[in-house]
C-alpha positions as CSV (number, residue, x, y, z in Angstrom):
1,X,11.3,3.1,-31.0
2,X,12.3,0.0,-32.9
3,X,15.5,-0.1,-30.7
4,X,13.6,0.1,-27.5
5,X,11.2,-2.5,-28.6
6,X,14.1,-4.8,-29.8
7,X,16.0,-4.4,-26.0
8,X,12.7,-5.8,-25.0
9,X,13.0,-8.9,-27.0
10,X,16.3,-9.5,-25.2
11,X,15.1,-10.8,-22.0
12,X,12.6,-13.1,-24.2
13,X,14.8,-14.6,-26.2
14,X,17.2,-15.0,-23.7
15,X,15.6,-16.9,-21.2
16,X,13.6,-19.1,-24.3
17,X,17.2,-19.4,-25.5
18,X,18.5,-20.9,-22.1
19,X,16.0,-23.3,-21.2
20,X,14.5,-24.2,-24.5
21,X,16.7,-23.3,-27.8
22,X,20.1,-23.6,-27.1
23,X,20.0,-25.7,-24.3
24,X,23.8,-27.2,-25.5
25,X,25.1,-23.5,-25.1
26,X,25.8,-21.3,-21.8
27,X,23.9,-18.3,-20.9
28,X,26.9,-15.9,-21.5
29,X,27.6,-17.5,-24.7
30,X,24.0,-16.8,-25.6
31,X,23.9,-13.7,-24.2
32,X,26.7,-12.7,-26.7
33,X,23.8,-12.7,-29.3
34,X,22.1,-9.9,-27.7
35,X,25.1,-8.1,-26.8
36,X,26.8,-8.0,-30.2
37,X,23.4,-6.9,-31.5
38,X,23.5,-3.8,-29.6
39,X,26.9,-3.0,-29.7
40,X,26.6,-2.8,-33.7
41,X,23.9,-0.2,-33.0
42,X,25.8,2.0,-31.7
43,X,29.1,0.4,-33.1
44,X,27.6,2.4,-36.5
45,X,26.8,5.2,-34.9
46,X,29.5,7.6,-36.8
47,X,29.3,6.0,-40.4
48,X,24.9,6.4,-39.7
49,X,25.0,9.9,-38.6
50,X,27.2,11.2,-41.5
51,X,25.2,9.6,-43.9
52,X,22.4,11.1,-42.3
53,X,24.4,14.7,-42.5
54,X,25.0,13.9,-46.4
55,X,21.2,13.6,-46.8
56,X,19.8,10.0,-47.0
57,X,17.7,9.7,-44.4
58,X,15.0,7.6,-45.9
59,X,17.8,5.2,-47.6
60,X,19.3,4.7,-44.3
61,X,15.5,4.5,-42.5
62,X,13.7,2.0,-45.6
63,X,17.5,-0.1,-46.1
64,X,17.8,-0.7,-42.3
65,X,14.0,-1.3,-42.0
66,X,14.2,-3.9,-44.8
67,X,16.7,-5.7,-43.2
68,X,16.1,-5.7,-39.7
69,X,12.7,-7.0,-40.5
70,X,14.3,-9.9,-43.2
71,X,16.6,-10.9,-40.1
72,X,13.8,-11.4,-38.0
73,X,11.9,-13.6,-40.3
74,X,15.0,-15.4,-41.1
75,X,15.5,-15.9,-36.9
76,X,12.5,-17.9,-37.1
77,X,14.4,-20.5,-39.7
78,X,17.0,-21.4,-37.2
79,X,17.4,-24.6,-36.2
80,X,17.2,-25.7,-32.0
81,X,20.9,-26.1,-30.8
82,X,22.1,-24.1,-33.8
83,X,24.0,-21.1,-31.9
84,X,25.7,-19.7,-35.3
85,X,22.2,-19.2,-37.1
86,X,20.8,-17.4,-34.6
87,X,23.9,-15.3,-34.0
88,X,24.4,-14.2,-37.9
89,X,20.2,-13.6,-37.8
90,X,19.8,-11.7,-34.5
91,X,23.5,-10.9,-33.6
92,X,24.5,-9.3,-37.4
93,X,21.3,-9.0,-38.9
94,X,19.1,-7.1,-36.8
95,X,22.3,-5.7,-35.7
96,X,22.8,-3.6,-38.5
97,X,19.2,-3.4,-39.3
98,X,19.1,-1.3,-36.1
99,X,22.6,0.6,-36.7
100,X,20.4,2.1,-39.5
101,X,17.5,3.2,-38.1
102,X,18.5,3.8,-34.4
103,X,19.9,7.4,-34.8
104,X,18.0,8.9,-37.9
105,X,14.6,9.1,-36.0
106,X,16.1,10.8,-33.6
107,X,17.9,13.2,-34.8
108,X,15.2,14.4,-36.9
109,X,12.9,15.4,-34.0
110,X,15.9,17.2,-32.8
111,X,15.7,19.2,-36.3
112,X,12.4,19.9,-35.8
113,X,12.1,20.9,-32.3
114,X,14.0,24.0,-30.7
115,X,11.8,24.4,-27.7
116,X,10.7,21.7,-25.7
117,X,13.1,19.1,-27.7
118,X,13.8,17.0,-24.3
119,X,9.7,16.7,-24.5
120,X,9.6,15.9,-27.9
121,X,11.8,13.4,-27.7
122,X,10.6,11.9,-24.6
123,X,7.3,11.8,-26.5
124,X,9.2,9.9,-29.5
125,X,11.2,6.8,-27.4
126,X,7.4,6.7,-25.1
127,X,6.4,4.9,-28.2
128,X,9.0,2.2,-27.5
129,X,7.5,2.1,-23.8
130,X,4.1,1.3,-25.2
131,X,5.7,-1.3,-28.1
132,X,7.6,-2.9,-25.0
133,X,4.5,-3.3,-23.4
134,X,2.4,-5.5,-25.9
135,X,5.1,-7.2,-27.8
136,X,7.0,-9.4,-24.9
137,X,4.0,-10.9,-23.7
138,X,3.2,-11.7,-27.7
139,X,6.3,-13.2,-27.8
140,X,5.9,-14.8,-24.3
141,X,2.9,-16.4,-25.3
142,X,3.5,-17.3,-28.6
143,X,7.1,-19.2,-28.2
144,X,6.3,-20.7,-25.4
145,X,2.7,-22.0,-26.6
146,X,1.4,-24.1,-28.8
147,X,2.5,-21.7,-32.0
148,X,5.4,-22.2,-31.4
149,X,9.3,-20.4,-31.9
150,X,9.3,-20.6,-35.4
151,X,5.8,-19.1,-36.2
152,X,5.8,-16.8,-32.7
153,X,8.8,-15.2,-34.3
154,X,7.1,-14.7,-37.6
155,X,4.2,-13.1,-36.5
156,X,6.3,-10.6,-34.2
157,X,8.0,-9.5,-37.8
158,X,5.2,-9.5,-39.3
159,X,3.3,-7.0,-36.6
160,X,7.0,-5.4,-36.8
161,X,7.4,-4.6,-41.0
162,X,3.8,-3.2,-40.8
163,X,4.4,-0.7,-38.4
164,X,7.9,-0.1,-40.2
165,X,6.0,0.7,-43.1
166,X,3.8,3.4,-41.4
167,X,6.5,4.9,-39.7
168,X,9.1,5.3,-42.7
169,X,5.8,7.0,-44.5
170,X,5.4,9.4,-41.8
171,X,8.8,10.9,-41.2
172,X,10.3,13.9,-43.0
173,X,13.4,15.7,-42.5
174,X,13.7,19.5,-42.8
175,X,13.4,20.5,-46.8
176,X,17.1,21.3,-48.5
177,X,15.6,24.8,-49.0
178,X,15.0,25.3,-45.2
179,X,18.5,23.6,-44.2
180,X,20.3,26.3,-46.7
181,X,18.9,29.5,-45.5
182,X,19.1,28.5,-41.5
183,X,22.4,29.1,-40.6
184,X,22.2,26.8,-37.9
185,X,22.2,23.9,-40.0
186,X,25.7,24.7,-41.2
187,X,27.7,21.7,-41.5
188,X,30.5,21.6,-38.6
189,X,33.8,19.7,-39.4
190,X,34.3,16.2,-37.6
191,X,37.3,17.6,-35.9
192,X,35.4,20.1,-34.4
193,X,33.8,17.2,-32.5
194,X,36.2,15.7,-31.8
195,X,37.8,19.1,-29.8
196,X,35.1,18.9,-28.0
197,X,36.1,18.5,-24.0
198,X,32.6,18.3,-22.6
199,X,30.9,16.6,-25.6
200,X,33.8,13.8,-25.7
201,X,33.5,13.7,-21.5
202,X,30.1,13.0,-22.0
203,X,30.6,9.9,-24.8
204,X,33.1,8.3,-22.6
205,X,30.9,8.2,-19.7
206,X,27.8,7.0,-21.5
207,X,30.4,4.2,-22.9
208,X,31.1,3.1,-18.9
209,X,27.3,3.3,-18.2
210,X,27.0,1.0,-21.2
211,X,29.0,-1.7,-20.1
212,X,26.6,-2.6,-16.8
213,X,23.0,-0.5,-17.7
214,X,21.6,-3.5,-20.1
215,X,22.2,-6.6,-17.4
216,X,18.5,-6.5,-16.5
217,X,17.2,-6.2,-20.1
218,X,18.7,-9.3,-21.1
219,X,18.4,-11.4,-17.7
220,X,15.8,-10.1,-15.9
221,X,13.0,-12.8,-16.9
222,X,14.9,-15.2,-16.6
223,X,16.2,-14.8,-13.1
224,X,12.7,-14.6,-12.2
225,X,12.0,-17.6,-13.1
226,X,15.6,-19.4,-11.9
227,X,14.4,-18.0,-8.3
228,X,11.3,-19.7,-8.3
229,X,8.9,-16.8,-9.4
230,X,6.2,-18.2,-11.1
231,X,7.0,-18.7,-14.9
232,X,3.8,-17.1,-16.0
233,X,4.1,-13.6,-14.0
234,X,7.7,-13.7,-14.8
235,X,6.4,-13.6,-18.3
236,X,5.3,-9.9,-17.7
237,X,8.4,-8.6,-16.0
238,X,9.5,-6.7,-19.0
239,X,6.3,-5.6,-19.7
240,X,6.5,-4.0,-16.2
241,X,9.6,-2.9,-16.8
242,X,8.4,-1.0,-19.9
243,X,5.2,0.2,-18.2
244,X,7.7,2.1,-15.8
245,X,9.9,3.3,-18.7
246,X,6.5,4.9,-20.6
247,X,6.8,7.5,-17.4
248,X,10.6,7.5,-17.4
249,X,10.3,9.1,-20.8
250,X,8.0,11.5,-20.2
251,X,7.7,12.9,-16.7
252,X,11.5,13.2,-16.7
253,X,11.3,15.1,-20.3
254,X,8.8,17.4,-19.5
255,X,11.3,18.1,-16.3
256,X,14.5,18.5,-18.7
257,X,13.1,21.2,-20.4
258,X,12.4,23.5,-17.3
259,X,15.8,22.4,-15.0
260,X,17.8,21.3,-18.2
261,X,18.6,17.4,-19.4
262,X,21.6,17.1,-17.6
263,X,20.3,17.7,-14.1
264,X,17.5,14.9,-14.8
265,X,20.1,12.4,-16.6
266,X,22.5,12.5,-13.8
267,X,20.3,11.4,-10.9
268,X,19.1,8.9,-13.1
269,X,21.9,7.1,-14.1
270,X,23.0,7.1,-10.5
271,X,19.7,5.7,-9.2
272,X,19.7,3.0,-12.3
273,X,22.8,1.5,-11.1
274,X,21.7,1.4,-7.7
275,X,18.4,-0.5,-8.7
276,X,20.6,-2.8,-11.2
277,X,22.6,-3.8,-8.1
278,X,19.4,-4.2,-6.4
279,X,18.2,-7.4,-8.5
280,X,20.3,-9.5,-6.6
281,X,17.9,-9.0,-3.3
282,X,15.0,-10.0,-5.6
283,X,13.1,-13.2,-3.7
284,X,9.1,-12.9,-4.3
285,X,7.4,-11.4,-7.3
286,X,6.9,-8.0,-5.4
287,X,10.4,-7.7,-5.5
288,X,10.8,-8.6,-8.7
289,X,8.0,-5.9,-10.2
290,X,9.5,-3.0,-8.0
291,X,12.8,-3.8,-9.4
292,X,11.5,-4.2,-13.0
293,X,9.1,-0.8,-12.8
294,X,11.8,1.4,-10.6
295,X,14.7,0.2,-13.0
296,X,11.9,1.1,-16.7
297,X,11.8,4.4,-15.0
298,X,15.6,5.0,-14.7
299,X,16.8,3.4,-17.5
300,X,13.8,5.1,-19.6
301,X,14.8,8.1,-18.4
302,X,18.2,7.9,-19.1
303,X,17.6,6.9,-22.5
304,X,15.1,9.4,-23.9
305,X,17.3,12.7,-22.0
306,X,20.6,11.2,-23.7
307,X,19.8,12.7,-27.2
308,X,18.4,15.6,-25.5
309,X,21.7,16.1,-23.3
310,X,23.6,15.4,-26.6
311,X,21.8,18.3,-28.2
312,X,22.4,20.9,-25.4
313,X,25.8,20.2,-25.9
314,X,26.0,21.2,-29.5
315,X,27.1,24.6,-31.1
316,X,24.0,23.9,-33.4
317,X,21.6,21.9,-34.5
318,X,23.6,20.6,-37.9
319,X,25.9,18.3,-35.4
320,X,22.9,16.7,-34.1
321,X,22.9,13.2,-36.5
C-alpha cells in the first residue's frame, strides 16, 4: 500500500519540483529522483525476500517503516535549488525505506490465502487506491498553499508514520509451528528459481513493461498543466487516476480467480501501453480524466494480479517472498 501511495507522490513532486523547487534543474534530471526511488524497490527485491524467507518479517516491515518515514521528514529540510538533498532524501531514503516494506506485505497475504489469493490481494493494493485518493490533493494543497513545502511535507509524514504504526501492529505471518508441519512451506533452493523457464519469462517481461508503465505517474500532472488545463483540476488528476485504479484492483481480482491471473494481466498490460501512448492526444480536461481513470484501471490492474500471477507460477507457497 505504502508503495502505491508513494507512486502517487511522484507526479506531485514532480511537477512542484519543475516549476517551483528546482527550477535550476531539468525535468529529466528531476525525474531521476523518482526513478531511482523506485528502481531501489525493486532493485532489493532478492536480498528483501530472503530475509523474509529467513524469518524477519517485522525487522524488515518496522526497519523500512522507520526509515521511509525519517526520509520523508528529512525531504521537508531540503533547501530550494538543492537537487542532491532531495535526491539522497527521496531518491535513497525512501528508496530503501520502500525496498523494505514493498514485498513483505505481500507475500504474507499470499501465505495466508490459497483460494481466492488474486482477491485477497486485490483487496490488499485497493488500499493504496483509496491512500492515492486523499493524499495527492493533501499534498496538492498543502505545497502549493500557504503551508507551504516544508510543513506540507511534514504533515504528509506525519499522517504517513501513524498509519505505519497501525499497519506494522496488524500484520502476522504464519506461526513457525504451522510453517513446519505444512509441507508446502518447504524452503526451495534459489537455483531452483532460477531454472525456472516460465517464471524467469515472466520477470524479463515485467522488467520491459517497467521501463515505459510509470511515464504517466510521474508526468501526468504536470503535462496537464503545461497544456493549459487548469492548474487546480490538474491538481486531482492523480487522484482520478487512483479512483480508477481502486476498481483495477478489484473487479480484475475477483476476475483472476475464476479465468486465472494471467488471462486478466495480459490484456491489461496491453491496453496500459495503449492508453500511456494515448496521453499525447490529451487537449481538454475530459481528455485528460479519461486518460488518467482508463490508465488507474490498467495499471491497477496490472499491479495487484502481478503477485498473484507470480504465485500461480510457483511449485508452492514457500517461494512466494
Amino acid at each position: 500500500m505504502l508503495a502505491t501511495c508513494n507512486l502517487a507522490f511522484q507526479s506531485v513532486f514532480q511537477d512542484f519540483y519543475v516549476r517551483e523547487f528546482l527550477t535550476n534543474e531539468t525535468p529529466s534530471k528531476i525525474a531521476w529522483i523518482g526513478s531511482f526511488e523506485i528502481a531501489l524497490q525493486y532493485l532489493f527485491g532478492i536480498p528483501v525476500g530472503m530475509a523474509f524467507d529467513a524469518g524477519y518479517f517485522h525487522h524488515l516491515m518496522i526497519g523500512g517503516s522507520m526509515l521511509y518515514c525519517f526520509s520523508l521528514f528529512m525531504v521537508s529540510l531540503a533547501r530550494p535549488g538543492q537537487y542532491y538533498q532531495i535526491f539522497l532524501a527521496q531518491g535513497v531514503g525512501m528508496g530503501l525505506g520502500l525496498a523494505m516494506t514493498f514485498l513483505p506485505p505481500i507475500t504474507v497475504v499470499a501465505h495466508h490465502f490459497k483460494r481466492r489469493r488474486s482477491f485477497a490481494i486485490g483487496i490488499l493494493t485497493s488500499g493504496a487506491s483509496i491512500g492515492g485518493l486523499v493524499f495527492p490533493i493533501m499534498l496538492n494543497k498543502l505545497i502549493f498553499g500557504p503551508q507551504g513545502f516544508a510543513l506540507g511535507v511534514r504533515a504528509t509524514a506525519g499522517t504517513i508514520t501513524g498509519l505505519m504504526i497501525i499497519g506494522n501492529m496488524l500484520m502476522r505471518t504464519r506461526t513457525q509451528s504451522t510453517r513446519a508441519e505444512d509441507a508446502e512451506m518447504v524452503r526451495v533452493p534459489v537455483k531452483t528459481l532460477l531454472m525456472d523457464i516460465p517464471y524467469m519469462v515472466f520477470v524479463f517481461s515485467g522488467v520491459l513493461l517497467t521501463l515505459g508503465i510509470y511515464y504517466p505517474i510521474f508526468y501526468l500532472q504536470l503535462f496537464s498543466v503545461k497544456h493549459g488545463i487548469n492548474a487546480n483540476l490538474a491538481f486531482y488528476v492523480v487522484s482520478f487516476m487512483n479512483t480508477g485504479g481502486l476498481f483495477g484492483r478489484l473487479i480484475p481480482n475477483f476476475l483472476a480467480d475464476k479465468i486465472g491471473s494471467y488471462n486478466v494481466l495480459m490484456p491489461a498490460s496491453f491496453v496500459c501501453a495503449v492508453v500511456v501512448f494515448s496521453i499525447l492526444g490529451i487537449r481538454n480536461a475530459a481528455g485528460a480524466i479519461i486518460v488518467a481513470l482508463l490508465y488507474g484501471a490498467m495499471n491497477g490492474t496490472h499491479t495487484s494480479t502481478t503477485p498473484a500471477v507470480l504465485s500461480d507460477l510457483s511449485i508452492n507457497v514457500s517461494e512466494v517472498g
